[in-house]
N, CA, C and O of each residue as an XYZ file, in Angstrom:
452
protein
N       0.300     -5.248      5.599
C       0.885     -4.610      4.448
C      -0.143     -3.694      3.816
O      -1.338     -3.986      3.772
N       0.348     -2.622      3.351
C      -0.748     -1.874      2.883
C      -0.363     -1.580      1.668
O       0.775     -1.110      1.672
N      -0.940     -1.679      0.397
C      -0.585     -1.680     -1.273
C      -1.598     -1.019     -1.316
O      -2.640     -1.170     -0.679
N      -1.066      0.468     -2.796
C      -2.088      0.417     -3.624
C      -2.197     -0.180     -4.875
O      -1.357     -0.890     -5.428
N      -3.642      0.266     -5.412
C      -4.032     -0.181     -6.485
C      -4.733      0.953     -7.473
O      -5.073      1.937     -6.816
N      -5.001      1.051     -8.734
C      -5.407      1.798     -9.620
C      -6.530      0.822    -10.104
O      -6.315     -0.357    -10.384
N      -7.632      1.375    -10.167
C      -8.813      0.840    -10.792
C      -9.026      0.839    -11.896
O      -8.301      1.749    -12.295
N      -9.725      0.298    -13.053
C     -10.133      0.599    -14.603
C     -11.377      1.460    -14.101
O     -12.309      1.295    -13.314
N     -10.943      2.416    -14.912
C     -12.615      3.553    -15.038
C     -13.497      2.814    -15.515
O     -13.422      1.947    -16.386
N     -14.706      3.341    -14.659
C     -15.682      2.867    -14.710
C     -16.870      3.462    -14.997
O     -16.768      4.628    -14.614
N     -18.081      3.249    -15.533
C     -19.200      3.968    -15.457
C     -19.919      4.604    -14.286
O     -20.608      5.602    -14.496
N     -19.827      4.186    -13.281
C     -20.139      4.927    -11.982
C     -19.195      6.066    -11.165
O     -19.573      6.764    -10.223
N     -17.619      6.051    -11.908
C     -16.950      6.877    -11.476
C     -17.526      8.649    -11.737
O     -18.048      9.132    -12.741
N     -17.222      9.234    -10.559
C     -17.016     10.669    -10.824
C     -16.100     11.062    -11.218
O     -16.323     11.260    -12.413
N     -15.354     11.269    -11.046
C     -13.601     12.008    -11.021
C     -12.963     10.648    -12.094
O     -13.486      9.615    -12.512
N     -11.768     11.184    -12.243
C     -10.734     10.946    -13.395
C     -10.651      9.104    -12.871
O     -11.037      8.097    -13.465
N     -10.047      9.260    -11.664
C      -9.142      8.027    -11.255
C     -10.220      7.155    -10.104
O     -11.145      7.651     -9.461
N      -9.900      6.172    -10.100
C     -10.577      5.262     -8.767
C      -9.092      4.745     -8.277
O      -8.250      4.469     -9.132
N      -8.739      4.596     -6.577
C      -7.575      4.180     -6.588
C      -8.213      3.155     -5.632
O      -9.395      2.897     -5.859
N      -7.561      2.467     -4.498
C      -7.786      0.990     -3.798
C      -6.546      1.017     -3.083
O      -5.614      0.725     -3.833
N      -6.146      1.294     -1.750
C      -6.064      1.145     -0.458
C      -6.244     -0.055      0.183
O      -7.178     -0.053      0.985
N      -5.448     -1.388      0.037
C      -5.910     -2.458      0.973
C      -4.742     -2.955      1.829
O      -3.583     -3.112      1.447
N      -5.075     -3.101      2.643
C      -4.474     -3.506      3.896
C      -4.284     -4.927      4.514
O      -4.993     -5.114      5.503
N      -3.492     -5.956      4.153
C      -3.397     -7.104      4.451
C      -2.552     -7.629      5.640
O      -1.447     -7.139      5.873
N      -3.025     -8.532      6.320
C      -2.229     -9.449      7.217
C      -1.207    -10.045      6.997
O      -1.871    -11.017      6.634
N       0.079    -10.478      6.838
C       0.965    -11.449      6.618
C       1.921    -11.832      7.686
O       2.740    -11.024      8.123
N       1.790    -13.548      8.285
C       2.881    -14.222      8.911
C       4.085    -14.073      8.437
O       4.255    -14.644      7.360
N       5.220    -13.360      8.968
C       6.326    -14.221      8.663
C       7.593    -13.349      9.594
O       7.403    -12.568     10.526
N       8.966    -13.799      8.962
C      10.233    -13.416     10.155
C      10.073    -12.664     10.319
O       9.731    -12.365     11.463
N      10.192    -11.600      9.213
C      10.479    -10.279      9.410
C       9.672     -9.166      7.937
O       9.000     -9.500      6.962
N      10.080     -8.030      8.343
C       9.456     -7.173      7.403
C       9.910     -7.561      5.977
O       9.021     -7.984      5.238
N      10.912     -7.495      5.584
C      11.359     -8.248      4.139
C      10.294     -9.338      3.591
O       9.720     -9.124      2.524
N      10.093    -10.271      4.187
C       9.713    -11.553      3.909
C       8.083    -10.988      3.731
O       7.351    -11.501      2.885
N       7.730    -10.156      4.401
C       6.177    -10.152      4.355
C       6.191     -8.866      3.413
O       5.061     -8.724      2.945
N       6.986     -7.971      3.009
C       6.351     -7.299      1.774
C       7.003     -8.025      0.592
O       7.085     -7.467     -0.502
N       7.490     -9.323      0.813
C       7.752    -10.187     -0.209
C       6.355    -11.083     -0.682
O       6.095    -11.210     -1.879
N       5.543    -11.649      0.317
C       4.284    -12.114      0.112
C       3.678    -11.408     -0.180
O       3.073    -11.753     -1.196
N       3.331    -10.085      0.289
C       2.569     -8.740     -0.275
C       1.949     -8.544     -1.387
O       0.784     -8.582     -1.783
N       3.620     -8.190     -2.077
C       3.340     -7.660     -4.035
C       3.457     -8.794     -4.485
O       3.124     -8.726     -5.668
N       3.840    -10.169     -4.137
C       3.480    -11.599     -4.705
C       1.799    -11.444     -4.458
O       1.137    -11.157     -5.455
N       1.267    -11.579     -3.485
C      -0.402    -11.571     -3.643
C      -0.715     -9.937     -4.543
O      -1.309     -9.917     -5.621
N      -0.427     -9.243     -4.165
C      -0.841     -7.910     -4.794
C      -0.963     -7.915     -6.636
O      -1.714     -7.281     -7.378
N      -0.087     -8.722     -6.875
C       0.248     -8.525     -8.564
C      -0.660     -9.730     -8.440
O      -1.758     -9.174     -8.491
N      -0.834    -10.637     -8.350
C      -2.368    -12.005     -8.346
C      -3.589    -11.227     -8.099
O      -4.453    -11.411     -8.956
N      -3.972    -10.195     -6.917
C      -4.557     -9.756     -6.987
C      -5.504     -8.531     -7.986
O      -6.669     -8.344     -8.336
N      -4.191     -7.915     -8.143
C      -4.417     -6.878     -9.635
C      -4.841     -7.744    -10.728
O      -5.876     -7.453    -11.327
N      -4.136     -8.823    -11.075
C      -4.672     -9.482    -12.499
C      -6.228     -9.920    -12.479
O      -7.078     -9.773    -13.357
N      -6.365    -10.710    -10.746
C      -7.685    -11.139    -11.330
C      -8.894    -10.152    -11.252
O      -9.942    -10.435    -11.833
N      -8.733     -8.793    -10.412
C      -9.418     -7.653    -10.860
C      -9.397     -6.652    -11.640
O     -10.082     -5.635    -11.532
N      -8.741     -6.859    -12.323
C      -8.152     -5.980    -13.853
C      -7.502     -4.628    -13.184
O      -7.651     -3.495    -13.640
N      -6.776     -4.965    -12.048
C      -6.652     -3.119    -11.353
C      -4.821     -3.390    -12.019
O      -4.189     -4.168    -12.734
N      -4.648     -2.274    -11.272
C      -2.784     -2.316    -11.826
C      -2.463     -2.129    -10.361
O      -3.223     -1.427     -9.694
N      -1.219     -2.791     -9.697
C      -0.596     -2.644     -8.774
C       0.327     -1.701     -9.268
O       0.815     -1.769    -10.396
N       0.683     -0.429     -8.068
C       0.924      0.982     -8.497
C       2.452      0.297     -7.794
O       3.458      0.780     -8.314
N       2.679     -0.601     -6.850
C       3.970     -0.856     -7.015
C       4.367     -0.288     -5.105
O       5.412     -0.404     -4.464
N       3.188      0.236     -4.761
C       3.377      0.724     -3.565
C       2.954     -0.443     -2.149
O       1.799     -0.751     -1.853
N       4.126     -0.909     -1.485
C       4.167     -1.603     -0.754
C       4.264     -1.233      0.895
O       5.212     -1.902      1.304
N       3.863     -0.686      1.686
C       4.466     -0.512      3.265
C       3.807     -1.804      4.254
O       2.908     -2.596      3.974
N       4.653     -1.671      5.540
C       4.652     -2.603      6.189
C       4.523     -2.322      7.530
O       4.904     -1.168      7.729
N       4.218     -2.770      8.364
C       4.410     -2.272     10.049
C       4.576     -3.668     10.407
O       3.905     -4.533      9.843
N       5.721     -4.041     11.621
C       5.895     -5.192     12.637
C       4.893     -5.239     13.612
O       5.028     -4.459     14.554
N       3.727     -6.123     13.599
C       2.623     -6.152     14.698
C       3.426     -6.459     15.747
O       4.479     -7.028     15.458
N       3.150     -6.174     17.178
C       3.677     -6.371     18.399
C       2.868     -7.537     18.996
O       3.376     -7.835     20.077
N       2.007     -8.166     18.765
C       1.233     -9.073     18.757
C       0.922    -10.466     18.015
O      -0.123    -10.620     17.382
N       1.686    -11.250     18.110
C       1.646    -12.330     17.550
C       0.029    -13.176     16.759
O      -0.864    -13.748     17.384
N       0.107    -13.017     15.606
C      -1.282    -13.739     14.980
C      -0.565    -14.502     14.291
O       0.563    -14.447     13.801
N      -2.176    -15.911     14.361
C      -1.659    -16.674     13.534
C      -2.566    -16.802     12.036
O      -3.134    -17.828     11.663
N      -2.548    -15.930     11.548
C      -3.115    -15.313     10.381
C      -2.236    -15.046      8.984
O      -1.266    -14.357      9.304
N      -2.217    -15.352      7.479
C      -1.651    -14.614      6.788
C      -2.551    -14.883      5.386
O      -3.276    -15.826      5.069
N      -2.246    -13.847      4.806
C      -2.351    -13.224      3.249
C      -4.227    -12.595      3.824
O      -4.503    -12.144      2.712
N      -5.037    -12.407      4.353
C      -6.360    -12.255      5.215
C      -6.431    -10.617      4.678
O      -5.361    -10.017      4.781
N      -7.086    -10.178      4.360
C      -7.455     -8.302      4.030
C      -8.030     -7.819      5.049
O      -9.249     -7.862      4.877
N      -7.750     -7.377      6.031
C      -8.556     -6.435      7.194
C      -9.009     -5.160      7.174
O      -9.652     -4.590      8.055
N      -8.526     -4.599      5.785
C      -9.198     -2.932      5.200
C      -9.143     -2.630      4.115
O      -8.084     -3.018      3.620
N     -10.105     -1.822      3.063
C      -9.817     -1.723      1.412
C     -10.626     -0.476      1.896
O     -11.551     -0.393      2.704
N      -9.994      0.452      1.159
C     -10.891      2.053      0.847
C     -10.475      2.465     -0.469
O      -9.353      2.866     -0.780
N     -11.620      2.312     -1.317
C     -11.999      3.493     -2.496
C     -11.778      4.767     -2.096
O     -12.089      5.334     -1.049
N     -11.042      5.253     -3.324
C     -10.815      6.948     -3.601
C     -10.808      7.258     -4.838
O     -10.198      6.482     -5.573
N     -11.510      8.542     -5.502
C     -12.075      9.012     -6.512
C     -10.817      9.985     -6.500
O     -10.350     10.378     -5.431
N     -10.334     10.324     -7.620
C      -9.171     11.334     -7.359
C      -9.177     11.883     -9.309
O      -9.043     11.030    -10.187
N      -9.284     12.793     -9.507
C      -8.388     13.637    -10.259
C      -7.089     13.619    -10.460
O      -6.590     13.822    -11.566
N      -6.548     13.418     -9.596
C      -4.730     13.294     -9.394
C      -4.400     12.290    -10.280
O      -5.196     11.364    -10.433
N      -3.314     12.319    -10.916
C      -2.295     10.842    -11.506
C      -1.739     10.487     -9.987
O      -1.608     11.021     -8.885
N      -1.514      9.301    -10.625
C      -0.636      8.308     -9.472
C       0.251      9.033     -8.409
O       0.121      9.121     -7.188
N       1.312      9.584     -9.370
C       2.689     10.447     -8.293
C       1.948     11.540     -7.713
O       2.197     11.787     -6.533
N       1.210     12.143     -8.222
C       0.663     13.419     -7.436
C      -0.162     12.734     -6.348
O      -0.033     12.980     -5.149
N      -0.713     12.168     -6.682
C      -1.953     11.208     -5.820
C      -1.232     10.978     -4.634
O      -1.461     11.633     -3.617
N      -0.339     10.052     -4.692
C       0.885      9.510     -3.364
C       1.144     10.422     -2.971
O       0.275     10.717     -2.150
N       2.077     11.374     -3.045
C       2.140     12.756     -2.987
C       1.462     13.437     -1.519
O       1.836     13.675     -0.371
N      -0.053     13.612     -2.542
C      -0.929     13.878     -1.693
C      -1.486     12.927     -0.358
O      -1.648     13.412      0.762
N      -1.662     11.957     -0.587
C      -2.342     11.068      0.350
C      -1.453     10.311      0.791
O      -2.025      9.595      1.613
N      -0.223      9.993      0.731
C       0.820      9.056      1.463
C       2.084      9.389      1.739
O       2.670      8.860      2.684
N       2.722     10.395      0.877
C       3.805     10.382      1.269
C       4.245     12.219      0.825
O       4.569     12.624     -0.292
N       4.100     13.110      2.211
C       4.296     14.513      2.170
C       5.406     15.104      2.629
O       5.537     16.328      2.628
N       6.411     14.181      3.114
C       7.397     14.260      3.722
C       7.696     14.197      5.047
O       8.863     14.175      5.439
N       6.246     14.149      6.171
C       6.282     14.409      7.600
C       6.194     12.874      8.068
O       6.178     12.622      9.273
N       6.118     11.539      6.819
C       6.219     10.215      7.293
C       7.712      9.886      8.364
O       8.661     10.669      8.386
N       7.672      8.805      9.060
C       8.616      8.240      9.546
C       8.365      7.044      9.030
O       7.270      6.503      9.188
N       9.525      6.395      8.233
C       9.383      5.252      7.626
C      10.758      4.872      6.867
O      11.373      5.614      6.101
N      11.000      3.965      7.127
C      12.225      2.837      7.017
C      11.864      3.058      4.764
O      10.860      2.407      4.472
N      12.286      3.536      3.920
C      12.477      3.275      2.423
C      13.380      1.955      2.018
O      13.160      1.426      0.929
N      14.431      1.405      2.922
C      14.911      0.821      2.248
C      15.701     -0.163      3.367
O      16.125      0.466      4.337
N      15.913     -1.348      3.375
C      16.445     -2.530      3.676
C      17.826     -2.246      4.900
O      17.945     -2.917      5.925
N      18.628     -1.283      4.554
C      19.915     -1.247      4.883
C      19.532      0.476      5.617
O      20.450      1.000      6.248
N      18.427      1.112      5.509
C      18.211      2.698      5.942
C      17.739      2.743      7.614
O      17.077      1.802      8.053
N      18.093      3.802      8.438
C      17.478      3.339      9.665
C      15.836      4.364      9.969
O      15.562      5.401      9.365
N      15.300      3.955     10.631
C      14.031      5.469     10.799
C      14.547      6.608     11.524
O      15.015      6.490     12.656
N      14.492      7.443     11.053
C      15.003      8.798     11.627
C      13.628     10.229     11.268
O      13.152     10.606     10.197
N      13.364     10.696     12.729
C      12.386     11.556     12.784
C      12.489     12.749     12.136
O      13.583     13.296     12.276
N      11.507     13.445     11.323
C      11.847     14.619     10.373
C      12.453     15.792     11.327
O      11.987     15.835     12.465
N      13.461     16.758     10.968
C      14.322     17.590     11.601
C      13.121     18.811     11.638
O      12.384     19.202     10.733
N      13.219     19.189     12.877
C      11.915     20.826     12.865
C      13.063     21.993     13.009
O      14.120     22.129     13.626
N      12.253     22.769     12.080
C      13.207     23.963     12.241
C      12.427     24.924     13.297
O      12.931     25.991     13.649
C-alpha cells in the first residue's frame, strides 16, 4: 500500500511543505481488505508522528505470496512548495496513471490521440 503523509514544518526544512511517501506490506483477500488495514495503520501512524494522513491510499495485488503484513518496505521525503492537490497533481496523479479509483470501476488504458 502506498499512503501519503504531510509533515509538521520543521526547522531543517527548505521549501514550504515536507510530504512522506511510505509504502507498506499487507496480508489479506483482496485489495479492499488491505487498503482497509492501510488507512487503519496510516491514521495510527499519523497520530503518533504528528504528520496528517492526506487520505491517499493505492494498492497493487503482489503475484507472489508473502507471509508478511502491516511491515514498511519504502518511505521517501519530499520538500515541495506545492499544497497537497497541486502536489498529487504533480507527483501522482497526471492523468497517464492506469488505476482501478473505485471498487465497482474496471482499469482501462488512457485513449492516445
Amino acid at each position: 500500500m502506498r499512503c501519503i503523509f504531510k509533515c509538521p514544518e520543521a526547522s531543517f526544512n527548505t521549501l514550504a511543505h515536507l510530504y512522506q511517501e511510505r509504502i507498506t506490506v499487507w496480508k489479506a483477500e483482496d485489495a479492499d481488505e488491505a487498503i482497509d488495514k492501510a488507512i487503519e495503520a496510516a491514521e495510527a501512524y499519523a497520530d503518533e508522528n504528528d504528520f496528517t494522513y492526506t487520505g491517499l491510499a493505492q494498492s497493487f495485488g503482489m503475484f507472489t505470496v508473502i507471509d508478511v503484513s502491516g511491515i514498511e518496505v519504502f518511505s521517501l521525503l519530499r520538500e515541495s512548495n506545492l499544497e497537497f492537490e497541486l502536489y498529487l497533481e504533480t507527483f501522482f496523479s497526471n492523468g497517464d496513471e492506469r488505476q482501478k479509483t473505485d471498487k465497482d470501476e474496471s482499469t482501462e488504458a488512457p485513449v492516445q490521440d
